[in-house]
N, C-alpha and C positions, 0 to 999 in steps of 0.2 A: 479448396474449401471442402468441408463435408460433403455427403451428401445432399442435395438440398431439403427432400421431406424431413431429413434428422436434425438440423444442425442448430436451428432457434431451440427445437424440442429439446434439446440436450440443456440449452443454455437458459432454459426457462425451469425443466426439473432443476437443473444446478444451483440456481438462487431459490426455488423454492425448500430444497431440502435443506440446504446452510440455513436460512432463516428460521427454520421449524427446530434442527436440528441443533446445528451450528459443530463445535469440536466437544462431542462427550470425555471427557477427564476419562472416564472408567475406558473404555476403549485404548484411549492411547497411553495408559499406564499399564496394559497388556503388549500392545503392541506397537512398534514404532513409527512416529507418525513421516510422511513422508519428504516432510520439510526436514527433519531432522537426518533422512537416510541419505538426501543431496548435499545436508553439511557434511555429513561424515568423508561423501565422497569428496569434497571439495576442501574440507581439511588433508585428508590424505593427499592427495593434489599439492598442496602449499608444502609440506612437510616434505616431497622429493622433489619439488622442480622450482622453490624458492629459496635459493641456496645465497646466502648473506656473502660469501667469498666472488659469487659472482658480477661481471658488472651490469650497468644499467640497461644495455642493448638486449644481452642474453636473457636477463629476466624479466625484460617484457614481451621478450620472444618465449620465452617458455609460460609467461601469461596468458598468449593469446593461444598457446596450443590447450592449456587447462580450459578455459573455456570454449574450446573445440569438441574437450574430450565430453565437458557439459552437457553444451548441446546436441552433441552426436548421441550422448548414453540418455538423455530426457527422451527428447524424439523417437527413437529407438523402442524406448518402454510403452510411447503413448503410443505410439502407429501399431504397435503388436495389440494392446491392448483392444485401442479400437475396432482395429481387423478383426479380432476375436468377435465382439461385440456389437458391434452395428448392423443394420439390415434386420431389425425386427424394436416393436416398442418395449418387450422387457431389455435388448440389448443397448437401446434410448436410455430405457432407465438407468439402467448399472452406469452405464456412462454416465450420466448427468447426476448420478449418487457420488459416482468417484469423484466428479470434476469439482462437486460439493466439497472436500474436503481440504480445497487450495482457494476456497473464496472466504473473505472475514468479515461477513458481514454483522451475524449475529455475535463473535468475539470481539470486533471490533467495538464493537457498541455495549458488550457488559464491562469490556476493559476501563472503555473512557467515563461508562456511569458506574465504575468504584470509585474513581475518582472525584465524581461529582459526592457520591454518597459519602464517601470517607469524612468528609470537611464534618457532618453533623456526628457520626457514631466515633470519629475518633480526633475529631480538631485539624491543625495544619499538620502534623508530625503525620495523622492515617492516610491524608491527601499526597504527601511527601511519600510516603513508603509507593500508595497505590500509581504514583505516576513513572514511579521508575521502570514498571512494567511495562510502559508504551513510548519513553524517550528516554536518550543517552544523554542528558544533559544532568547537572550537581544538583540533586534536589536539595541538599542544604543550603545553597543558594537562593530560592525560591521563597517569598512571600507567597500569600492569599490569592495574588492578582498573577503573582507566574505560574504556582501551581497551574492555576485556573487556564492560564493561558498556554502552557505548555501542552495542556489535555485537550484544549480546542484544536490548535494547530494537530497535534498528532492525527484528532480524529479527521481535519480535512487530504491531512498529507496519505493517511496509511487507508482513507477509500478510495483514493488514484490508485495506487499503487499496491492493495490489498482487497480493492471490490472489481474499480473498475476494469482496471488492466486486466487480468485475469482473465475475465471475464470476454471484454475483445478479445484478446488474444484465441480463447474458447470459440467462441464465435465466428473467427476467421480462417485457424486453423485444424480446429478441432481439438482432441486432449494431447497432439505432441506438440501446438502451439502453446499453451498452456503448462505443459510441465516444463517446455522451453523456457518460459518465462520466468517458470517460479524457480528454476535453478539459477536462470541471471542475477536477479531477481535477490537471490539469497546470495550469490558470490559477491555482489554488490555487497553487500549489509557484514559480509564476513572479507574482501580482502580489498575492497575500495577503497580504501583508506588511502588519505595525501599523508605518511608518515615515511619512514625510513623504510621500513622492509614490506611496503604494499605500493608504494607510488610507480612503482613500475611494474612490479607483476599485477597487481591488480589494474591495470590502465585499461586494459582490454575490457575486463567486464564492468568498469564502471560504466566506461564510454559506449558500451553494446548495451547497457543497460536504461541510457539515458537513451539510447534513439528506440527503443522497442518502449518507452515510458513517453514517447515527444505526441501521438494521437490521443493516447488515454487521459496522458495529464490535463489536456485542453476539453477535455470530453468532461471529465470531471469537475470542471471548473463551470461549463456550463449548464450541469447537471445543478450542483450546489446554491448554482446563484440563481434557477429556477426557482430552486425548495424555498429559497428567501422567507415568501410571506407566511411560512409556516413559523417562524421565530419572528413575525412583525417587521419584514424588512422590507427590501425592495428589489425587483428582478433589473427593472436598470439601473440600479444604484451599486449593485453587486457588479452586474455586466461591465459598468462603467470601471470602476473599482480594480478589476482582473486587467480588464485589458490598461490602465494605466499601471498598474503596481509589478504584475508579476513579471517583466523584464528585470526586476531590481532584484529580485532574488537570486542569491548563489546559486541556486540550484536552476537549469534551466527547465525542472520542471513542477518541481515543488511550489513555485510561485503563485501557479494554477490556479489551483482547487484551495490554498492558504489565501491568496488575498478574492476569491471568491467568498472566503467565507467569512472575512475581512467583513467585504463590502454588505454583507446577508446579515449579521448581526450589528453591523456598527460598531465594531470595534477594530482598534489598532492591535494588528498581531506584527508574530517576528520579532526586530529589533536586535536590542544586542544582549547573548547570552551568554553561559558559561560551560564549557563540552573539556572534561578532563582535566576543568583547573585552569584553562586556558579561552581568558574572554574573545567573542569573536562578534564584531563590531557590521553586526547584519542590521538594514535599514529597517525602519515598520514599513508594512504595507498596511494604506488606510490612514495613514498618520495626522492626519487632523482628527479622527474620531475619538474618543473614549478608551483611555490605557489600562483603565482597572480592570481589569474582569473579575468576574464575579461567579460563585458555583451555579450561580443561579442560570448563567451564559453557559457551561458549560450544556445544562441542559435544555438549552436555546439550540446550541449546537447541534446536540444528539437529532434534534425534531429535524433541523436542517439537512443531517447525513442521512435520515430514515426516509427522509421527503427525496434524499437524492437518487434514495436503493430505489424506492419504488416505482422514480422515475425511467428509471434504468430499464427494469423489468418489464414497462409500460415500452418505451421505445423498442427492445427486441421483440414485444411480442404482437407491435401494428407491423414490423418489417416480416414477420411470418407470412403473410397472404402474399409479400411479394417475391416471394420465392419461386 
């Protein structure tokens, strides 16, 4: 772990400056952000040691060394960094400025209300354009009620796994825990895939990625279905909700913080969708409740994820005195 006088302080500037801040467009159209410099590395990666003539053994064996080389090159940058930087409160700062720039709270939250807003300034077709920014699923496919509901789930799925994890992760390990993460994290998102040329080299870091995902997802789930009565809901109705539904989900961790937020708004999420043309026959979680959604839920949602940050923030910052 950190130091201990540093390591809340870092994790407390970190969500405060995301929040204030979040990702300036003008910055990262200068320079490149650093989500983007672990694809590059992790594209290069797939391009020499996922070689299609080989077979299944050798390219999950050469899988699990690309996510070696991941984690060894994240780690690496954050421990140098930190060393540089720790042992004073401007070097708190710069840390908790940096570690700002891998948490999404404030993007996550204008992403999912373009989406809400698109429905009035430009119809279903503006809601359809703005939600393919936050999920891979056929937005031609998509009515009123999926738009709507595509943009809920993402915004419960991507604060696990784009607020909170992070964030633990920050908190536990410091900033080489954290860029660990976000490089799994993004190999996940870029070579996890169950297809033909990922099911084996990507196994490694889907599978590293769901167990470094298995405390935050449950953390987020109970964060969410706190936030409840902030969208009129219920903190045991949610509670109840999670812990019945989210073993049903494919994902074992997505299930979480999706049918937390299920159970917070009263509606039925999930079900069955469309991802490349190809339907895939997932259960709702919540399933007696209310299948339409409505934009008007999406920003029932937003109150929910904003109810969940701040709860977030509130929890690291009573565990400060017990340090």
């Amino acid at each position: 772990m950190l130091i201990a006088d540093h390591a809340l302080l870092i994790v407390l500037i970190a969500l405060a400056a995301d929040a204030l801040i979040g990702d300036p467009d003008w910055l990262w159209r200068r320079l490149p952000h650093p989500v983007v410099l672990i694809g590059a590395q992790i594209d290069w990666l797939d391009r020499h040691l996922n070689r299609d003539a080989w077979p299944a053994a050798r390219r999950k064996a050469a899988g699990i060394v690309a996510l070696l080389a991941l984690i060894v090159t994240a780690g690496a940058i954050g421990a140098v960094l930190q060393w540089l930087l720790l042992g004073s409160l401007i070097g708190s700062l710069l840390l908790g400025v940096l570690a700002s720039v891998l948490i999404a709270q404030r993007s996550l939250y204008q992403h999912v209300a373009r989406v809400r807003d698109a429905f009035a300034s430009g119809g279903l077709e503006g809601a359809r354009s703005a939600v393919t920014m936050i999920v891979g699923r056929d937005p031609a496919q998509l009515d009123q009620a999926g738009v709507s509901r595509a943009a809920i789930e993402s915004s419960a799925e991507n604060f696990s796994d784009g607020i909170v994890a992070p964030v633990f992760w920050l908190a536990l390990l410091g900033l080489p825990g954290l860029l660990i993460y976000k490089a799994v994290n993004t190999a996940d998102s870029m070579i996890g895939h169950r297809n033909a040329r990922y099911e084996s080299f990507g196994w490694a870091s889907a599978r590293f990625d769901d167990l470094l995902n298995l405390a935050p997802a449950r953390l987020s789930g109970v964060l969410l279905a706190l936030a409840a009565p902030l969208a009129g809901g219920s903190v045991s109705r949610a509670l109840q909700v999670m812990r019945r539904d989210a073993p049903k989900h494919r994902s074992p961790n997505a299930g979480w913080p999706e049918s937390a937020m299920a159970g917070a708004l009263d509606l039925a999420l999930a079900g069955p969708r469309v991802y490349g043309g190809q339907r895939v026959e997932d259960p709702f979680l919540n399933a007696e409740a209310r299948r339409e959604a409505t934009p008007d839920d999406i920003g029932r949602a937003l109150k929910v994820m904003l109810g969940g940050c701040g709860l977030q923030a509130i929890l690291y910052a009573a565990a400060w005195p017990l340090l």
